[in-house]
PAZAZA-150305 format. One record per residue: x, y, z of N, C-alpha, C in turn; residue number from 1; residue in three letters. Coordinates in pm, whole numbers. Example, Ala and Ser with C-alpha at 12.3 -4.5 7.8 and 13.67 -1.06 7.14 Angstrom:
BEGIN
{kolza {1319 -569 780} {1230 -450 780} {1320 -330 780} 1 "ALA"};
{kolza {1285 -225 708} {1367 -106 714} {1290 3 787} 2 "SER"};
//
This chain:
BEGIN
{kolza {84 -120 0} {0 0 0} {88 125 0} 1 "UNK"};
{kolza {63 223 -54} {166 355 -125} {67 480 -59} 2 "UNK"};
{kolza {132 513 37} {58 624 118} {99 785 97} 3 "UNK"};
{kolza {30 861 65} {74 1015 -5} {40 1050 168} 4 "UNK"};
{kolza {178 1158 182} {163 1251 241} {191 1395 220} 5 "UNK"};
{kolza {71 1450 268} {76 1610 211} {88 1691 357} 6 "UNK"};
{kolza {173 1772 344} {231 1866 444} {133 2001 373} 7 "UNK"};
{kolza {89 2095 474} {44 2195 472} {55 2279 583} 8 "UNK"};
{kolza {99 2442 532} {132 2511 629} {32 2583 693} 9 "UNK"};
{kolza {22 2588 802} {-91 2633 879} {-50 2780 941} 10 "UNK"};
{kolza {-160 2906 948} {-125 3015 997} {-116 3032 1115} 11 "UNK"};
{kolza {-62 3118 1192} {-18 3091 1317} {-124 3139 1449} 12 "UNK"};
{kolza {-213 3210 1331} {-409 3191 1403} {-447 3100 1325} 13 "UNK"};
{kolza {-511 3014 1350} {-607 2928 1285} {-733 2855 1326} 14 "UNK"};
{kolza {-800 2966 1436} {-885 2902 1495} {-961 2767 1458} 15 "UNK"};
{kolza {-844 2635 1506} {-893 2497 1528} {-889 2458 1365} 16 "UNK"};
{kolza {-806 2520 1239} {-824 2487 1152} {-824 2345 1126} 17 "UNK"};
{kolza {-682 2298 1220} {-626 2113 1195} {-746 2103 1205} 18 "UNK"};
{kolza {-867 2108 1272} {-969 2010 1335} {-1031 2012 1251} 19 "UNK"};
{kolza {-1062 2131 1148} {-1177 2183 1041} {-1104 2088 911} 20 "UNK"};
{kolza {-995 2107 875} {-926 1994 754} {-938 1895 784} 21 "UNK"};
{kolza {-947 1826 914} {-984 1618 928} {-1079 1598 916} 22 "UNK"};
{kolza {-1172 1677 992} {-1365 1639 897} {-1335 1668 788} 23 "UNK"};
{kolza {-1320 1785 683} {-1286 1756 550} {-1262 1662 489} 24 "UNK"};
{kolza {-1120 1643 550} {-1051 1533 438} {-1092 1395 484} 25 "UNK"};
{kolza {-1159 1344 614} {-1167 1255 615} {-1312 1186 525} 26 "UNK"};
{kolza {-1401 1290 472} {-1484 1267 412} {-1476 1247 273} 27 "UNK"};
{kolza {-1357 1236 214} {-1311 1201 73} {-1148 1114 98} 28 "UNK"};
{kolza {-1141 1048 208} {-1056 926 211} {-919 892 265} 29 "UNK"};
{kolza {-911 1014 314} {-804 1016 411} {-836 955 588} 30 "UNK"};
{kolza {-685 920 621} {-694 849 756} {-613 833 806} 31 "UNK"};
{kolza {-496 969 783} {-413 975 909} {-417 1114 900} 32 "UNK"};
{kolza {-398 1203 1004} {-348 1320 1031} {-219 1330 1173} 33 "UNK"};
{kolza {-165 1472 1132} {-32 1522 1263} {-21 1613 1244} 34 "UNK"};
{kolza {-26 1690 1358} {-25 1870 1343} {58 1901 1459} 35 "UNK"};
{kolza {105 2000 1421} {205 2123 1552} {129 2245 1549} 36 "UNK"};
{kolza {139 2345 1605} {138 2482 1552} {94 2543 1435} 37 "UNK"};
{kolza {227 2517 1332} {208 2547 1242} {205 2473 1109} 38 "UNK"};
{kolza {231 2349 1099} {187 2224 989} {132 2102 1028} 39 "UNK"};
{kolza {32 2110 923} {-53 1992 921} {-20 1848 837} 40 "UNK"};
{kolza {-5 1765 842} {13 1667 766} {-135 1600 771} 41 "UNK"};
{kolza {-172 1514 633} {-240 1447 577} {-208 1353 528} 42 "UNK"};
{kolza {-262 1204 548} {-224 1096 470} {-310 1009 424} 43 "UNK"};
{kolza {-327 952 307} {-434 873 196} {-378 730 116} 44 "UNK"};
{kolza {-419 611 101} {-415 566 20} {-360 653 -84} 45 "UNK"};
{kolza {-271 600 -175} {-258 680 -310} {-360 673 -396} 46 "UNK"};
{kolza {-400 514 -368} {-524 449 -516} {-646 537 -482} 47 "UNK"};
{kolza {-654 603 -327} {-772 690 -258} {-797 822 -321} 48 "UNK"};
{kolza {-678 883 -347} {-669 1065 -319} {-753 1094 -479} 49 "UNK"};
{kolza {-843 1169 -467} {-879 1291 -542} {-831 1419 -559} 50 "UNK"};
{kolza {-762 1465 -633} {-648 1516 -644} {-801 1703 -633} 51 "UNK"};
{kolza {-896 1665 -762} {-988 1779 -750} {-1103 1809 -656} 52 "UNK"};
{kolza {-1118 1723 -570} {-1149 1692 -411} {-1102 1775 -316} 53 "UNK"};
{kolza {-957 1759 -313} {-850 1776 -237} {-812 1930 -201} 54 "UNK"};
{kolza {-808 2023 -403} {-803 2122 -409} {-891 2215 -383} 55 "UNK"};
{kolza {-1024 2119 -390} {-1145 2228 -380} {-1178 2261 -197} 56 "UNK"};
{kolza {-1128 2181 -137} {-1161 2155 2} {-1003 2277 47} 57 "UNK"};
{kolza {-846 2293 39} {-811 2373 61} {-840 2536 50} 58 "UNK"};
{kolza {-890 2486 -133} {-882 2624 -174} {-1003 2730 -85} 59 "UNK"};
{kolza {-1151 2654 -20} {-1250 2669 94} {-1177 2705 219} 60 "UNK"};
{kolza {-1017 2650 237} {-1031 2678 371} {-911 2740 436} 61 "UNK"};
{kolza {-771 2742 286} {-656 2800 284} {-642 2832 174} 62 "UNK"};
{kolza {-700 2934 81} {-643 2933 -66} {-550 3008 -86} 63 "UNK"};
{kolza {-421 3030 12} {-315 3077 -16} {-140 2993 67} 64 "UNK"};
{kolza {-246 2834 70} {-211 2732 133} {-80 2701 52} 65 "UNK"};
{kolza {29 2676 95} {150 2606 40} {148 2452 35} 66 "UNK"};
{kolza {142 2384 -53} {119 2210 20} {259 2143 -95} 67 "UNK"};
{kolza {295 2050 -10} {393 1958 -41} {335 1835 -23} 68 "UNK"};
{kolza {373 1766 -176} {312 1600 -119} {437 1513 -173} 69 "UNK"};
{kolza {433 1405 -97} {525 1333 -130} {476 1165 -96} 70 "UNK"};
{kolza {528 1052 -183} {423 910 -161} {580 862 -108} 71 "UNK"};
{kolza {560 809 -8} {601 778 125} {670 610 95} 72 "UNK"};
{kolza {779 607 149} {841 461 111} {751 322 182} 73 "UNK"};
{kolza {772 260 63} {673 125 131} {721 32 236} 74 "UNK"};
{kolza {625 73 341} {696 10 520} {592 -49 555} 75 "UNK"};
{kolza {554 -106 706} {473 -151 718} {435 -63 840} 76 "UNK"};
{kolza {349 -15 808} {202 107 856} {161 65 968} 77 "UNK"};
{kolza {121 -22 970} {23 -138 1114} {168 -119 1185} 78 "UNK"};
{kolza {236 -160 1182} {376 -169 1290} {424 -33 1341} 79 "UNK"};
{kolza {409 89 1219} {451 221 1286} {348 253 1390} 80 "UNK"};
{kolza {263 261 1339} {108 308 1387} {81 248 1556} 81 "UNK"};
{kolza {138 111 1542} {123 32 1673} {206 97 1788} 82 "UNK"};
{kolza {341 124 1719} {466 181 1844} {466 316 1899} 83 "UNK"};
{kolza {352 369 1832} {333 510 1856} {134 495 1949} 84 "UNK"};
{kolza {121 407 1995} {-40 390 2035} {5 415 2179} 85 "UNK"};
{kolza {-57 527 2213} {-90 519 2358} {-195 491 2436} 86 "UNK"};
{kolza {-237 474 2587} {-370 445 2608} {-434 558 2619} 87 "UNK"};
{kolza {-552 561 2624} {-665 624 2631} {-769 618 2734} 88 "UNK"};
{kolza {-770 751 2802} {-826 742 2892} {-972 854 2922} 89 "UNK"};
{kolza {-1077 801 2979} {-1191 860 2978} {-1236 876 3092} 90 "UNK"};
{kolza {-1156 1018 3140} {-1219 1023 3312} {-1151 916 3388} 91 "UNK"};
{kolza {-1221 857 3511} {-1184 762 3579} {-1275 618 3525} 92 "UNK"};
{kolza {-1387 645 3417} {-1456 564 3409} {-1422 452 3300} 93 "UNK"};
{kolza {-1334 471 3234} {-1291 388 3108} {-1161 396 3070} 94 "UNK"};
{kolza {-1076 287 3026} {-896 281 2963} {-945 210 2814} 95 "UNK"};
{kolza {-879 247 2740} {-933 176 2562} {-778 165 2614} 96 "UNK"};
{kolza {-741 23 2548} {-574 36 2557} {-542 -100 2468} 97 "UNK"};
{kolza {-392 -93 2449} {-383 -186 2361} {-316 -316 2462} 98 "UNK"};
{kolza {-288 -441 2415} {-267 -550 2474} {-118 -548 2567} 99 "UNK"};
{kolza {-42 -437 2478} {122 -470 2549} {119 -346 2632} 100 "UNK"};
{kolza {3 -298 2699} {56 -183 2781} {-14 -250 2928} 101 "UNK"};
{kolza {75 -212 3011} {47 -240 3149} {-14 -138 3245} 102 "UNK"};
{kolza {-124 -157 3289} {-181 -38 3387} {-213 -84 3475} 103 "UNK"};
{kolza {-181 -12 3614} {-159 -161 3757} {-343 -105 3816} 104 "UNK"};
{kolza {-392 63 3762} {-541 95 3786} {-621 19 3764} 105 "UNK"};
{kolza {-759 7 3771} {-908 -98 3745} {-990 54 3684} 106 "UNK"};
{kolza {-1025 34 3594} {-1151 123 3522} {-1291 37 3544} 107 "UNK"};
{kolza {-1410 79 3550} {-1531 25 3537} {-1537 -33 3434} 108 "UNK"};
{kolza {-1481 49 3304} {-1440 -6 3140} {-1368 18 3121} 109 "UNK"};
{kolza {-1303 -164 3077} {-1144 -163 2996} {-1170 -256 2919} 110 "UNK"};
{kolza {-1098 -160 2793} {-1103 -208 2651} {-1000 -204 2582} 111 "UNK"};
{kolza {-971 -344 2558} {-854 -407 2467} {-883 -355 2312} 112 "UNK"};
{kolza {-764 -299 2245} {-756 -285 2097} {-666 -322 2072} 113 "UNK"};
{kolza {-666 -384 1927} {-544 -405 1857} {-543 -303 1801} 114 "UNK"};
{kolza {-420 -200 1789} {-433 -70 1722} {-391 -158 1589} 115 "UNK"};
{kolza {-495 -75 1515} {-450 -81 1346} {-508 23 1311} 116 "UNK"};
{kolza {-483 83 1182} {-527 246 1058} {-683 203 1073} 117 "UNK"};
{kolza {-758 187 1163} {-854 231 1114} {-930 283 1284} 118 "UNK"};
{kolza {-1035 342 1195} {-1080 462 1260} {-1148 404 1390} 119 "UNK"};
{kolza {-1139 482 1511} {-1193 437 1649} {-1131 400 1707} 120 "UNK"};
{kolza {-988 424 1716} {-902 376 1838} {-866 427 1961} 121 "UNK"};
{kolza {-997 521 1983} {-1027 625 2114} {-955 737 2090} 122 "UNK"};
{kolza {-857 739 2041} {-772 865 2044} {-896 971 1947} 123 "UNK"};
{kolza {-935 975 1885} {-1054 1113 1843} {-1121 1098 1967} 124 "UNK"};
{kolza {-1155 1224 1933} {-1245 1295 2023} {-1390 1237 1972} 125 "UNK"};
{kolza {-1437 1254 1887} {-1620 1190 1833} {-1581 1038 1928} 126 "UNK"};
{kolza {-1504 956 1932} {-1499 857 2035} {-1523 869 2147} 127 "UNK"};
{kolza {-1438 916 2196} {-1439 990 2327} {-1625 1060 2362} 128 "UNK"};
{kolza {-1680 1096 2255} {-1792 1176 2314} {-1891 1033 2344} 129 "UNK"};
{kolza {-1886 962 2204} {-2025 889 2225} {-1979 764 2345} 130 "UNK"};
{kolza {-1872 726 2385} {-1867 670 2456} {-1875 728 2645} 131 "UNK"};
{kolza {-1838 878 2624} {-1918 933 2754} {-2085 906 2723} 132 "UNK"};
{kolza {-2122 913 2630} {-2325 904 2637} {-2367 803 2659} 133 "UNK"};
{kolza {-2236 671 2638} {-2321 549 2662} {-2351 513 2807} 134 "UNK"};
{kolza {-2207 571 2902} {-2210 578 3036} {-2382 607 3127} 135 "UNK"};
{kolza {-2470 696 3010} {-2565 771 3065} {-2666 688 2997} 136 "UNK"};
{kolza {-2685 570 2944} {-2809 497 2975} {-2800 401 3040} 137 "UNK"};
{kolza {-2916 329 2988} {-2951 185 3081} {-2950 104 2964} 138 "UNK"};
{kolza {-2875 2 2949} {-2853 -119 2869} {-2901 -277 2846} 139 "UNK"};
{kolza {-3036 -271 2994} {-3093 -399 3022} {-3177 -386 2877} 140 "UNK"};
{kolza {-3154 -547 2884} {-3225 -588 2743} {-3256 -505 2590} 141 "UNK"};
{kolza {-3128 -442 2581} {-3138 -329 2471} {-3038 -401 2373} 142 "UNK"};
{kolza {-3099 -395 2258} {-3002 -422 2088} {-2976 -251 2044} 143 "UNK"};
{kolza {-2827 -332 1991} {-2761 -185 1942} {-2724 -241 1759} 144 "UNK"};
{kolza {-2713 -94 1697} {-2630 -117 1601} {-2512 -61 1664} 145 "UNK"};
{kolza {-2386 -53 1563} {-2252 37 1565} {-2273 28 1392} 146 "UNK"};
{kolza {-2306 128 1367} {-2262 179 1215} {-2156 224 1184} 147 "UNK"};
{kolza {-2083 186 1109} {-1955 235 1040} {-1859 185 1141} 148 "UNK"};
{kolza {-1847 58 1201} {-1754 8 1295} {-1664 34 1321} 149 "UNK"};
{kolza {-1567 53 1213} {-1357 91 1270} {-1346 -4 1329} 150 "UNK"};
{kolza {-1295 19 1430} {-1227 -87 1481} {-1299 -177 1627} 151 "UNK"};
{kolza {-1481 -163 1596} {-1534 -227 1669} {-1520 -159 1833} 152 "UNK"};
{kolza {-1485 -54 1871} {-1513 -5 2005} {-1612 20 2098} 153 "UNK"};
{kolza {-1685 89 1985} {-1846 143 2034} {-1932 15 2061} 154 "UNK"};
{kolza {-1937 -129 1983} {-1973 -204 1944} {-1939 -287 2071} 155 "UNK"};
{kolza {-1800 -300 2126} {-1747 -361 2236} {-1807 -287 2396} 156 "UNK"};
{kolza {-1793 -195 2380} {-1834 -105 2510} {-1920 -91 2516} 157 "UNK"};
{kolza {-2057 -106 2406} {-2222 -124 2478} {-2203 -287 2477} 158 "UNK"};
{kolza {-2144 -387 2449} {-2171 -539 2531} {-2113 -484 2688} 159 "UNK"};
{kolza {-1996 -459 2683} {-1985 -485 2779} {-2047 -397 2955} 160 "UNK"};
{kolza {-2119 -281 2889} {-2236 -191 2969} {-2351 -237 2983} 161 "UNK"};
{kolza {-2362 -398 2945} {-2488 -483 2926} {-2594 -484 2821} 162 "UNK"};
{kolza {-2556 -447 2704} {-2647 -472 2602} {-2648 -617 2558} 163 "UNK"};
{kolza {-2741 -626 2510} {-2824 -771 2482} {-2766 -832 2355} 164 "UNK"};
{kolza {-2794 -745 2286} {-2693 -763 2161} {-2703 -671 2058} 165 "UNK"};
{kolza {-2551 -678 1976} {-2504 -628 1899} {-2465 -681 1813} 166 "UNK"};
{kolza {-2517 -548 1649} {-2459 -573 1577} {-2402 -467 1454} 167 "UNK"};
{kolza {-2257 -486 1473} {-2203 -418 1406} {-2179 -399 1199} 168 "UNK"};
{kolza {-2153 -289 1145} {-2075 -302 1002} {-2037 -245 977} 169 "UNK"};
{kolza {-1958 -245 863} {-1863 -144 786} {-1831 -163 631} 170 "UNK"};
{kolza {-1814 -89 596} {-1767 -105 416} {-1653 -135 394} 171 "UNK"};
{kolza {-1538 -127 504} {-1420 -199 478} {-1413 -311 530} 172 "UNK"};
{kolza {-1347 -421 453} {-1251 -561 483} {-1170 -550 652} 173 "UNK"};
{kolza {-1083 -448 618} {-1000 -420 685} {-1044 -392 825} 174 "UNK"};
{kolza {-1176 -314 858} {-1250 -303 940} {-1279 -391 1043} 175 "UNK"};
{kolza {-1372 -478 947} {-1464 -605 969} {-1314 -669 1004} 176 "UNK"};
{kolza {-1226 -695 1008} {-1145 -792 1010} {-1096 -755 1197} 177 "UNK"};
{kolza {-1053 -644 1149} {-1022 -558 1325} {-1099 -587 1417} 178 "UNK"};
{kolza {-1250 -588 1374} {-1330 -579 1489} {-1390 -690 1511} 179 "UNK"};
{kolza {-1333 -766 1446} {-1347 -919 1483} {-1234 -994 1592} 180 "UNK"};
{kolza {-1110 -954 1538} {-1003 -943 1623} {-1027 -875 1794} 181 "UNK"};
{kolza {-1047 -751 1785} {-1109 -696 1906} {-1213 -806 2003} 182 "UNK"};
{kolza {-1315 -799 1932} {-1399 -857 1986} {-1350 -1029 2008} 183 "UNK"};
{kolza {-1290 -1068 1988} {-1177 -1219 2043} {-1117 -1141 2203} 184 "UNK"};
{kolza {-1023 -1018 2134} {-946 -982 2285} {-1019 -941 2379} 185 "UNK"};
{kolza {-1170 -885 2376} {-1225 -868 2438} {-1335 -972 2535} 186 "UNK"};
{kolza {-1338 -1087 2476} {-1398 -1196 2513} {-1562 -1161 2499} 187 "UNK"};
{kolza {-1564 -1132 2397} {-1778 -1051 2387} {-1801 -1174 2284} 188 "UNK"};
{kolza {-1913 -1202 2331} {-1967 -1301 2270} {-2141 -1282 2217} 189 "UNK"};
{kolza {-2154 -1126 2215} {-2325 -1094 2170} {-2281 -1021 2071} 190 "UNK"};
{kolza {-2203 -957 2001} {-2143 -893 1888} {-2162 -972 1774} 191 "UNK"};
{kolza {-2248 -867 1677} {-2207 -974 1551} {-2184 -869 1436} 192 "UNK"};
{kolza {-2103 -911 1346} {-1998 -835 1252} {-2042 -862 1109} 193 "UNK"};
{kolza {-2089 -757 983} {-2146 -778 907} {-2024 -684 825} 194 "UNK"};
{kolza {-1994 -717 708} {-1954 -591 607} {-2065 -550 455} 195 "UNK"};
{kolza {-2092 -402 474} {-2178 -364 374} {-2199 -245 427} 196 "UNK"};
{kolza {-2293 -211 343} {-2371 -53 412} {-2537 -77 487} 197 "UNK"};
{kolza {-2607 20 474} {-2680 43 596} {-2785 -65 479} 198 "UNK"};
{kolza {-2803 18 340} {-2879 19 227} {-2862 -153 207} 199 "UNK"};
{kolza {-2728 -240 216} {-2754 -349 167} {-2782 -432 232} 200 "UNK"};
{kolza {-2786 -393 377} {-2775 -518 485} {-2908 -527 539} 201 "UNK"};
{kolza {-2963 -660 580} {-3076 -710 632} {-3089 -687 746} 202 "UNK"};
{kolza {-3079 -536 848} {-3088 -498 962} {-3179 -507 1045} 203 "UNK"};
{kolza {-3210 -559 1164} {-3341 -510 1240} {-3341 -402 1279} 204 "UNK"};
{kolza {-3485 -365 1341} {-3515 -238 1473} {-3444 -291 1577} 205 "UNK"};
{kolza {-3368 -198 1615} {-3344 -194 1752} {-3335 -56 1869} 206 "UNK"};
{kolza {-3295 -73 1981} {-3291 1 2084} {-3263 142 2068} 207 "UNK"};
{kolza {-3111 139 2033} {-2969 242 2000} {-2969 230 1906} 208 "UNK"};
{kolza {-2921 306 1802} {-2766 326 1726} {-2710 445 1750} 209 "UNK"};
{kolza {-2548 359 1693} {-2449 453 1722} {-2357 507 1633} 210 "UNK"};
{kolza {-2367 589 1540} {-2318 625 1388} {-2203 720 1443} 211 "UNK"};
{kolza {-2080 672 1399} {-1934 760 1413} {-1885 779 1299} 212 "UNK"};
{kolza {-1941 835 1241} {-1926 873 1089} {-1948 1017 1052} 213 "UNK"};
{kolza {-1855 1021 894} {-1883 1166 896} {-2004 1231 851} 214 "UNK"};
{kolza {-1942 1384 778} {-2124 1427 804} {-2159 1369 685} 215 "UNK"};
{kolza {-2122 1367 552} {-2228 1354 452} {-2289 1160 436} 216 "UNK"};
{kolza {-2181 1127 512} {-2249 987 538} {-2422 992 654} 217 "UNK"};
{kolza {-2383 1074 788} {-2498 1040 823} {-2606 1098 786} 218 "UNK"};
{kolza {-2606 1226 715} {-2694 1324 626} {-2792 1172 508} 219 "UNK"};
{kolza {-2665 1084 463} {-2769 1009 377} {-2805 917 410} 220 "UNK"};
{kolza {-2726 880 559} {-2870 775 619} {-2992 761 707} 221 "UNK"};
{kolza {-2961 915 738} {-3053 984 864} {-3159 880 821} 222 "UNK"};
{kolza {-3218 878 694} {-3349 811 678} {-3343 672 743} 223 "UNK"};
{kolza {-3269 595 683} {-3243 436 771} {-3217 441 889} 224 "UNK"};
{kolza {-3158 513 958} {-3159 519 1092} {-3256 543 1165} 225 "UNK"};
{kolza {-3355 631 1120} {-3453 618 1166} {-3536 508 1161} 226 "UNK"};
{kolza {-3514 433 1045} {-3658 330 988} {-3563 201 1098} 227 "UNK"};
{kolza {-3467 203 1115} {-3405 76 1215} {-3401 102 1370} 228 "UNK"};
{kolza {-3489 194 1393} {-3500 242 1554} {-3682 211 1566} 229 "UNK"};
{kolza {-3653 153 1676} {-3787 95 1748} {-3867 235 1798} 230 "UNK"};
{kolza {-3939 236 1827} {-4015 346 1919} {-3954 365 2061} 231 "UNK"};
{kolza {-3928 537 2057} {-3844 552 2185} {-3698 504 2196} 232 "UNK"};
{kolza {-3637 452 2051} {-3554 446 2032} {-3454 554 2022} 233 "UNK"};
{kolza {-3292 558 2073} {-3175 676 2047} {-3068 625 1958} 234 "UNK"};
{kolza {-3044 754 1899} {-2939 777 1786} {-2871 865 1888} 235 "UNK"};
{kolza {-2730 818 1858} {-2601 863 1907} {-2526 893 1790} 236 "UNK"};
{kolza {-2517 1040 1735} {-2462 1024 1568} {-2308 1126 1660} 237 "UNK"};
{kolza {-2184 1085 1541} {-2045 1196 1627} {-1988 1203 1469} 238 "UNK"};
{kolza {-1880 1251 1482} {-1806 1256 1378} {-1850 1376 1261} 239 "UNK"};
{kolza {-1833 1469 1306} {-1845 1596 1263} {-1846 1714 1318} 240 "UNK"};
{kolza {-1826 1833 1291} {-1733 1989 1369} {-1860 2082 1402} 241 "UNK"};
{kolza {-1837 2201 1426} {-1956 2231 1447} {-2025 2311 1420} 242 "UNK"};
{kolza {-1959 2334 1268} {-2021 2404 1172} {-2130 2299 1043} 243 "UNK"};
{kolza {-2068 2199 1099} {-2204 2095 1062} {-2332 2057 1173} 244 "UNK"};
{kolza {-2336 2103 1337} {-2413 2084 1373} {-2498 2117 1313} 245 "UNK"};
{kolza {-2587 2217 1259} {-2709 2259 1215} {-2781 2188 1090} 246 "UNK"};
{kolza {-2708 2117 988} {-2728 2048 912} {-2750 1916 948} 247 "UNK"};
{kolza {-2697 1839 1033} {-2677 1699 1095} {-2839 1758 1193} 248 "UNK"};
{kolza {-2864 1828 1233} {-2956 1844 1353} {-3105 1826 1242} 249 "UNK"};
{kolza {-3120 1951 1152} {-3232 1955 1122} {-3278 1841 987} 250 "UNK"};
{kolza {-3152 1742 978} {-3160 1659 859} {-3255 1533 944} 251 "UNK"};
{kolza {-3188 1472 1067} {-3271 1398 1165} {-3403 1459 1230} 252 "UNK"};
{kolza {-3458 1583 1238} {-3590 1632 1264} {-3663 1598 1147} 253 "UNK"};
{kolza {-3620 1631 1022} {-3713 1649 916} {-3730 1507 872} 254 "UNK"};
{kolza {-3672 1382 918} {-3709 1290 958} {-3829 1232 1067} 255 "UNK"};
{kolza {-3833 1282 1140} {-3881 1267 1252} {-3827 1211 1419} 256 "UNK"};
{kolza {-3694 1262 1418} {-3617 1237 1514} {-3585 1345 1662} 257 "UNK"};
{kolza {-3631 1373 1787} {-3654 1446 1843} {-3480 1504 1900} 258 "UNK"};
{kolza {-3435 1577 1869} {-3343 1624 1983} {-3287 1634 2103} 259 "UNK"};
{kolza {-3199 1510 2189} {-3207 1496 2297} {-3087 1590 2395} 260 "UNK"};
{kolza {-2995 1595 2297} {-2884 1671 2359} {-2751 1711 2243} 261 "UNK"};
{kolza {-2678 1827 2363} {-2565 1849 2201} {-2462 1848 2311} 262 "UNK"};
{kolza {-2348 1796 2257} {-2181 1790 2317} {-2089 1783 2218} 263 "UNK"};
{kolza {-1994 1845 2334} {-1883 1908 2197} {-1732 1867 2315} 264 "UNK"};
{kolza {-1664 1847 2208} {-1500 1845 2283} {-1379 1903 2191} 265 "UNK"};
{kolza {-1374 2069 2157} {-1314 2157 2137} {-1407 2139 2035} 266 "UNK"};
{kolza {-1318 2129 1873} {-1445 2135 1740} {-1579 2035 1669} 267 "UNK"};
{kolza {-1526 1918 1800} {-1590 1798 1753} {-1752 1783 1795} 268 "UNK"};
{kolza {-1836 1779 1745} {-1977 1805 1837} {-2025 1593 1847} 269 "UNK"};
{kolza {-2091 1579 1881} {-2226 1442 1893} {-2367 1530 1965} 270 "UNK"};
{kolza {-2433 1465 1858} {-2567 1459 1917} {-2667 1382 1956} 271 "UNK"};
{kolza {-2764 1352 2010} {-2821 1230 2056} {-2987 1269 2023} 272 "UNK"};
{kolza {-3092 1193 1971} {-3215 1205 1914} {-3285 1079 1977} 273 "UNK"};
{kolza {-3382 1105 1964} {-3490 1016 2013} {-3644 982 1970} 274 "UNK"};
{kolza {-3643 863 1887} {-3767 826 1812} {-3925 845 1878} 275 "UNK"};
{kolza {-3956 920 1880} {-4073 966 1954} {-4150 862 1878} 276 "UNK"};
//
């Protein structure tokens, strides 16, 4: 796999720009970012990048942006990515961590990952939010989805908060493969792992869902999400800034989805709805 990285210089105000370019770019196929101060790096599949994608999304948000790209020598990614994973921590109430780290603490929730490139390895913040909201229900006898899985987290942490069962998917291989893995290290045995989209898969109604995806993904499934929620059912949607709240909000009303709450952790918002 041949990974482009593009360096971009960032101004030395940029109110939260890094944060405003990863919802961007992560919505046309990128999936790594690293920022300082003043440069941002971006990284893509090569076979991924849209080169007129790419430009139209700077030229919106730096069009006097300097960018350098360069396709990156072929190494193995999963191995860098791993030696650089730290744990993750949520309050006193939760550790997401990976298998070779030692923590002599007890969390209420601890969750084993195999870090690999894909998305949900607690370190974002949209993680971080919807997994504070799950803390705040009740999980007896409740079915969940996890839409757009990654790496199976969300999916792992409502089994193990007592949901009844789960079931997760994703459009990547690579995904589905992780969060199958996970869910082994985790010892969950009500998880079940599908690859496809919302549109192809034979889903039931259930309790929850929990969509960590970006915006123009949940904009086009607001509709299925609704039609796969029971009555009195909640949507937990994250993964978007918060200049998309207002669009993500009134796309699930005009559905028929009630507004239960809004949270944010610096640019990142989640919101939570409820099937009246």
């Amino acid at each position: 796999m041949k990974i482009l990285e593009i360096a971009i210089d960032l101004p030395l105000v940029n109110d939260n720009l890094d944060e405003i370019l990863t919802a961007r770019l992560t919505e046309i196929g990128f999936e790594g970012f690293w920022t300082d101060d003043s440069l941002f790096k971006a990284y893509v599949n090569e076979e991924k990048f849209n080169k007129k994608e790419f430009e139209s999304i700077i030229l919106a948000y730096l069009p006097n942006a300097q960018c350098k790209m360069q396709t990156l020598p072929d190494k193995n990614w999963n191995e860098q990515w791993e030696s650089s994973y730290e744990p993750v921590f949520i309050g006193d109430r939760c550790v997401i961590k990976a298998p070779f780290h030692n923590i002599e603490k007890k969390y209420p929730l601890e969750i084993l990952i195999n870090p690999k490139m894909a998305f949900g390895t607690g370190h974002h913040n949209t993680t971080k939010l919807i997994i504070e909201r799950l803390f705040e229900l009740n999980f007896t006898s409740t079915s969940i989805i996890d839409a757009g899985c990654g790496s199976g987290i969300l999916a792992i942490a409502a089994e193990k908060l007592g949901a009844e069962s789960v079931l997760a998917y994703d459009i990547d291989q690579w995904s589905v493969e992780n969060t199958n893995e996970n869910i082994e290290l985790n010892h969950c045995h009500k998880i079940k792992v599908e690859k496809g989209t919302i549109s192809e898969l034979d889903l039931p109604q259930v309790n929850i869902i929990l969509a960590n995806i970006n915006r123009n993904v949940l904009i086009e499934e607001m509709k299925q999400y609704k039609h796969h929620l029971l009555r009195k059912g909640i949507l937990i949607v994250s993964g978007f800034i918060r200049q998309d709240v207002d669009i993500v909000r009134q796309k699930a009303i005009s559905e028929g989805l009630m507004p239960q709450g809004v949270y944010h952790i610096d640019e990142w918002y989640c919101l939570v709805f409820k099937n009246e």
